[in-house]
LOLOSE-684409 format. One line per field, with one value per residue: residue in three letters; x, y, z of N, C-alpha, C in turn. Coordinates in steps of 0.1 Angstrom, whole numbers. Each point is the difference from the previous one (the first is absolute). Layout:
<atoms>
res = ALA	...
nu = X	...
nv = Y	...
nw = Z	...
cau = X	...
cav = Y	...
caw = Z	...
cu = X	...
cv = Y	...
cw = Z	...
</atoms>
This chain:
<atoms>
res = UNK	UNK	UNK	UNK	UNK	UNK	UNK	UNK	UNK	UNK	UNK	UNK	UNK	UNK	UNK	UNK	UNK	UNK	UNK	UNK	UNK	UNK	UNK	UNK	UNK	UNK	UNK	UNK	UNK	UNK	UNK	UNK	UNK	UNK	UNK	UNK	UNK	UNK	UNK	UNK	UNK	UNK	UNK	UNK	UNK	UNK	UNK	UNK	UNK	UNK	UNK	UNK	UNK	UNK	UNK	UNK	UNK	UNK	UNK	UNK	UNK	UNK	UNK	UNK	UNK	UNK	UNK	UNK	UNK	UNK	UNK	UNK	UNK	UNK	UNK	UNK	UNK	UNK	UNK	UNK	UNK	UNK	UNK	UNK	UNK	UNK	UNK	UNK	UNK	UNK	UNK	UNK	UNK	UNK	UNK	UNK	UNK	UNK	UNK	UNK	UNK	UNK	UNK	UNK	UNK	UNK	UNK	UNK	UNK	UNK	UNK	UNK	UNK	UNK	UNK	UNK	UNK	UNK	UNK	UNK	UNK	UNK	UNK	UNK	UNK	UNK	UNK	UNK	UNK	UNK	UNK	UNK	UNK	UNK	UNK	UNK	UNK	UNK	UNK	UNK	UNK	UNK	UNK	UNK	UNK	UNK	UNK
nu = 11	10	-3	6	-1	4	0	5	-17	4	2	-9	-10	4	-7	-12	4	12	11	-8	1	-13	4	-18	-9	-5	-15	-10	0	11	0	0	3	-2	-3	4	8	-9	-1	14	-2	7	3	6	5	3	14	-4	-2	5	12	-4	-1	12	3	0	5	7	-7	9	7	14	2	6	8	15	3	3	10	-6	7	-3	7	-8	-10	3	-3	-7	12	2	-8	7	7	-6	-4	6	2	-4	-14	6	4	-8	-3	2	13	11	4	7	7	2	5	-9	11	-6	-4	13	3	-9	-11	3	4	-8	5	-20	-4	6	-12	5	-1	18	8	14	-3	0	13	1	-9	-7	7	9	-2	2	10	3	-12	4	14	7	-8	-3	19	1	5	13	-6	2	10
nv = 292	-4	6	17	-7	6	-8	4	-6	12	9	-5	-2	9	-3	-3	-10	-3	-3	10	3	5	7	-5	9	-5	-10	14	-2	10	-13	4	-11	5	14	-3	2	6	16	-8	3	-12	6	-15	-1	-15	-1	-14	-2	-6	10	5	-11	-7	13	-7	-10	11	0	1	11	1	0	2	-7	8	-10	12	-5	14	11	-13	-7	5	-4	-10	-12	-12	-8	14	-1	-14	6	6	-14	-6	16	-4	7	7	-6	11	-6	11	-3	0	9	-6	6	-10	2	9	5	3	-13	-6	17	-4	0	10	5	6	7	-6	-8	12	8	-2	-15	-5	-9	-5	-6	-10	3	-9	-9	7	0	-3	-10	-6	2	-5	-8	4	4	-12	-12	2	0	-5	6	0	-7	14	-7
nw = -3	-1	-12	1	-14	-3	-6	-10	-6	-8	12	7	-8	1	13	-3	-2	9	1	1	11	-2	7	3	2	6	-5	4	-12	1	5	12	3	-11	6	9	-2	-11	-8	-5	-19	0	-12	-5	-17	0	-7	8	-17	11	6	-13	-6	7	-2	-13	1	9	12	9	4	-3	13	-11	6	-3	-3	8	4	8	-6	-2	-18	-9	0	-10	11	2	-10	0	1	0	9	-6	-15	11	-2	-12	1	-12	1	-8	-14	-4	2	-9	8	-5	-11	5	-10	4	2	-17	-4	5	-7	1	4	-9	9	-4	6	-4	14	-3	-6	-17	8	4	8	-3	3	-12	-9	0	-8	4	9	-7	-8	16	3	-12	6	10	-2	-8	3	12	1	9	10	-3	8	8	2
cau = -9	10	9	-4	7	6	4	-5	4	11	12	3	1	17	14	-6	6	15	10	-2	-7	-2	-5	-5	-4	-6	-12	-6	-7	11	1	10	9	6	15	-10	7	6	-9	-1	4	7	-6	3	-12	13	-4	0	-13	-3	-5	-11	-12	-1	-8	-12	-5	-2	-15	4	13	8	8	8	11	12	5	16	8	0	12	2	-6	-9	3	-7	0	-5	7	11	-7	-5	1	-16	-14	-7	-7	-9	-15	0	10	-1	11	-5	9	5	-10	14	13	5	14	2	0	-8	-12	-2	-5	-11	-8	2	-13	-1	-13	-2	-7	-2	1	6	15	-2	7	3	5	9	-6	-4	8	-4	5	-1	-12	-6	4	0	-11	-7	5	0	-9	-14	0	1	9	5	-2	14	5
cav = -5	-2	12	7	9	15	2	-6	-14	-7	-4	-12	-8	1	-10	-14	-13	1	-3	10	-1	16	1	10	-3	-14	5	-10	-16	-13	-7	8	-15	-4	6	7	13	3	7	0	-20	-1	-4	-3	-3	-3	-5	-12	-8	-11	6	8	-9	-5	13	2	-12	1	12	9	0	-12	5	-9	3	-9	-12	0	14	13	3	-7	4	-6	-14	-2	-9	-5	-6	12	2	-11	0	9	-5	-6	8	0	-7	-5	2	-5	2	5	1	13	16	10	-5	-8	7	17	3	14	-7	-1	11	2	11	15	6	15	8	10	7	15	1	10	0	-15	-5	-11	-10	-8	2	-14	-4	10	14	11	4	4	16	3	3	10	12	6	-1	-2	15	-6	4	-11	7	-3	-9
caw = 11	14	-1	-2	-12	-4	-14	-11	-4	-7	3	6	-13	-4	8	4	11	1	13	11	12	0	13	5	14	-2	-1	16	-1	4	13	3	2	-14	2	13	7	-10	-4	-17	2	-15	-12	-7	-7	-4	-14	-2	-5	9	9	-2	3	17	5	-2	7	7	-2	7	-2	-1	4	2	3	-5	2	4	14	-1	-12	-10	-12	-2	-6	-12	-4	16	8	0	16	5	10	2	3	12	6	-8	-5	-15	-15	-13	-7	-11	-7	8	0	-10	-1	10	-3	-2	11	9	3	18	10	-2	-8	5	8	-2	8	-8	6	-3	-12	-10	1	-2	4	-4	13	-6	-15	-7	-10	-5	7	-9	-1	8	3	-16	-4	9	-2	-14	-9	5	10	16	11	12	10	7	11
cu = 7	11	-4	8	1	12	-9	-1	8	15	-5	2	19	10	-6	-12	10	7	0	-13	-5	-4	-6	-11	-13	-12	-4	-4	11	0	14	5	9	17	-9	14	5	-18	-1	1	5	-13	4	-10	14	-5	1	-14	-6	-5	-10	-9	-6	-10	-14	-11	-5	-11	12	14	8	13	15	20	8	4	16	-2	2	14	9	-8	-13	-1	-12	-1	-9	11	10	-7	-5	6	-10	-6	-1	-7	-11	-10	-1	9	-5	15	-5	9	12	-5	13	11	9	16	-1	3	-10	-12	-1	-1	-13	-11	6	-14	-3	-15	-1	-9	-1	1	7	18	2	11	3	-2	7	6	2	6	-9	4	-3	-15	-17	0	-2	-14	-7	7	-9	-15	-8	6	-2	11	7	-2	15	-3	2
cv = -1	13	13	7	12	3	-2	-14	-4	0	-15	-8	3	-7	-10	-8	2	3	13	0	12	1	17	2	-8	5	-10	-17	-12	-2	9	-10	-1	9	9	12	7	5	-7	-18	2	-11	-5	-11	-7	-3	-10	-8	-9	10	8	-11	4	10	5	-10	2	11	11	5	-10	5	-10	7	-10	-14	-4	8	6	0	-6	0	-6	-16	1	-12	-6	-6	4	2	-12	1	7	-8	-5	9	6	-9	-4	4	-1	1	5	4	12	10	12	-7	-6	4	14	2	16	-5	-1	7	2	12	12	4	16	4	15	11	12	5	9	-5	-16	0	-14	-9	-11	1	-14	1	12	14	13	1	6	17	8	4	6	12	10	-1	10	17	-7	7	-12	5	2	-7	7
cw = 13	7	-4	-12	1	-10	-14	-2	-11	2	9	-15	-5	9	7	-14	-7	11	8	9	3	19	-1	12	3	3	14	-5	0	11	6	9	-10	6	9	4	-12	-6	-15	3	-18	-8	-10	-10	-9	-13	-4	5	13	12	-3	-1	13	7	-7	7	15	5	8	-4	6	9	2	0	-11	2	2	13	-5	0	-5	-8	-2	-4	-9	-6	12	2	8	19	2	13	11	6	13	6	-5	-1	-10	-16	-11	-10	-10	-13	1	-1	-8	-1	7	-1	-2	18	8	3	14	8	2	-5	5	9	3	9	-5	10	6	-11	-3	7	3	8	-1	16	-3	-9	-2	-17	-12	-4	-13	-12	2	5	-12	-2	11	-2	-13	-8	12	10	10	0	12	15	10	10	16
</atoms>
């Protein structure tokens, strides 16, 4: 709805919901305020029971950002960004969102743009990296795009 697939739905069903972020090019019905200097927009479908509530709950997409400075690690906890909240409207707690001791947890989602087809480029590899790349090369033939 928000976006223009061009892949198979079962490659989306093979890396979502889960810690990758598919970026591809966005459908006229997203609010173009959402990322107004940019043709694509990222897609993520996490694998945690609360945030998938939360978005079902909701009638519209969910344009939401990290709860850390930008390159610093993820955080995975609300208490982990209590320095945040004064600048925040609202904190839910929904519990942790991963392993609070895996350090590949804090790299965040791998993010892959899928938007030319028959190819992918990594833009994060995040805590995904390899089986992500694993299942566009090998299972589906994607081509890494050059840099």
């Amino acid at each position: 709805r928000y976006c223009h697939v061009n892949v198979p739905d079962e490659l989306l069903r093979d890396l979502l919901p889960g810690p990758v972020t598919l970026v591809l090019q966005r459908s006229e019905e997203l609010n173009k305020d959402l990322n107004p200097f940019t043709s694509l927009v990222g897609v993520r479908i996490p694998n945690h029971p609360f945030m998938r509530d939360l978005a079902r709950a909701c009638s519209g997409p969910l344009a939401l950002t990290s709860a850390n400075i930008s390159s610093h690690g993820s955080t995975l906890t609300v208490l982990e960004f209590q320095d945040l909240w004064p600048q925040l409207s609202l904190v839910i707690d929904g519990g942790p969102i991963g392993d609070i001791q895996s350090p590949e947890c804090r790299l965040g989602s791998t993010v892959v743009d899928l938007s030319v087809s028959g190819k992918f480029s990594i833009i994060r590899p995040g805590c995904a990296l390899t089986p992500t790349v694993d299942i566009l090369k090998k299972k589906y033939g994607l081509l890494p795009e050059s840099s």
